[in-house]
C-alpha positions as CSV (number, residue, x, y, z in Angstrom):
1,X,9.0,16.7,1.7
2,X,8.2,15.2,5.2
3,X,6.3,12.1,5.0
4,X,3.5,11.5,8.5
5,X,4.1,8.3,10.1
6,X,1.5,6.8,12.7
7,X,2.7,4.2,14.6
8,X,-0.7,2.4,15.7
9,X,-0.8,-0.5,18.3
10,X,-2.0,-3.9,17.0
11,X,-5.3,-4.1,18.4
12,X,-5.9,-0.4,17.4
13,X,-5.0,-0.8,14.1
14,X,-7.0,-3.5,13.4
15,X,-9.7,-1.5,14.9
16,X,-9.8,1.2,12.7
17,X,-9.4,-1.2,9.7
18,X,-12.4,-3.3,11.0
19,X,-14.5,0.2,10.9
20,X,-13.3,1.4,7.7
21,X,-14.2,-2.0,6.0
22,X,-17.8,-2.3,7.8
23,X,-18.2,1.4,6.3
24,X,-17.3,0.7,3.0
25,X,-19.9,-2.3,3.3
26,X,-22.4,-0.9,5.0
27,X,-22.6,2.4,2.7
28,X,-21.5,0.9,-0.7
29,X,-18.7,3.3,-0.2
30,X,-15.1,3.7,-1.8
31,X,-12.3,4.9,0.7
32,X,-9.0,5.5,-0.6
33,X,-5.4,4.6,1.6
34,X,-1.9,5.7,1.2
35,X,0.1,3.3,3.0
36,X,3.7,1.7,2.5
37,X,2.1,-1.4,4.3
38,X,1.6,-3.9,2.1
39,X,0.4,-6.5,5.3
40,X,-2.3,-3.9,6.0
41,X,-3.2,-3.4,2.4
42,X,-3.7,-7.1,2.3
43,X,-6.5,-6.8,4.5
44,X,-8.4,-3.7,3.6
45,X,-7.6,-3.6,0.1
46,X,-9.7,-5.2,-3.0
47,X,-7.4,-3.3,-5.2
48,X,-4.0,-1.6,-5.2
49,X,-2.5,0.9,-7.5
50,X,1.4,1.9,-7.1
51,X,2.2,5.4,-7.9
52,X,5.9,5.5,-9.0
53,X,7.9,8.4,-10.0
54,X,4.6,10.1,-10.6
55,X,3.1,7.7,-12.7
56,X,0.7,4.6,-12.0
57,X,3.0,1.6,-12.5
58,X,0.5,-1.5,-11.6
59,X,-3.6,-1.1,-11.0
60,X,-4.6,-4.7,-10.7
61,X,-6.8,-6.6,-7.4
62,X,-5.3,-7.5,-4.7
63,X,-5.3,-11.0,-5.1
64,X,-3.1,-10.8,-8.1
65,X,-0.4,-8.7,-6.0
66,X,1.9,-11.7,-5.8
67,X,1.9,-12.4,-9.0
68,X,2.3,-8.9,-10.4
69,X,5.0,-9.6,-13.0
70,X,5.6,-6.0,-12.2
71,X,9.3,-6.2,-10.9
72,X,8.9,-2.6,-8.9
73,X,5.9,-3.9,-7.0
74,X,8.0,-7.1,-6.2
75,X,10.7,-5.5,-5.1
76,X,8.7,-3.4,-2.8
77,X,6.4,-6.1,-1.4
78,X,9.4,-8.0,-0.9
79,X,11.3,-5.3,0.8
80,X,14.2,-5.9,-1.6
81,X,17.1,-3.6,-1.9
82,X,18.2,-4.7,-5.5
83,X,15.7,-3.6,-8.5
84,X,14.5,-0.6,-10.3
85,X,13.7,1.1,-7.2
86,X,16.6,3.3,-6.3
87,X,17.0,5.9,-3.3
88,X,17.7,9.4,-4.5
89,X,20.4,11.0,-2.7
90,X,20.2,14.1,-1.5
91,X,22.2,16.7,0.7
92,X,21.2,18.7,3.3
């Protein structure tokens, strides 16, 4: 599986996520985001669900992310190599 990855200039970025939040407040509106960017999520978000080896692991607001008691989301908002996450390996 190939993963898209947009590389978006700072003031772009914030751009866009200005327009999608005026959107979603202007029209009542619910967007969803996949993102591995838990900085942008910070700032768009209201809440955040992590999808895990096909299941949802944490569904909680975003204020509460640091907090989580969930030790996969901490090790992936803390960009930690040791924890329950673990990179398959593969061969080509």
């Amino acid at each position: 599986m190939t993963v898209p990855k947009i590389k978006l200039e700072g003031i772009t970025k914030s751009f866009g996520d200005n327009h999608v939040l005026k959107g979603v407040q202007e029209l009542s509106a619910t967007t969803f985001s996949t993102t591995s960017d838990i900085k942008d999520v910070r700032q768009i978000a209201n809440k955040i669900t992590m999808i895990y080896d096909v299941k949802i692991i944490w569904c909680d607001p975003t204020a509460d992310v640091n907090n989580s008691g969930n030790e996969y989301l901490d090790q992936f908002i803390h960009n930690r190599a040791e924890g329950p996450i673990k990179m398959a390996i593969t061969s080509v």
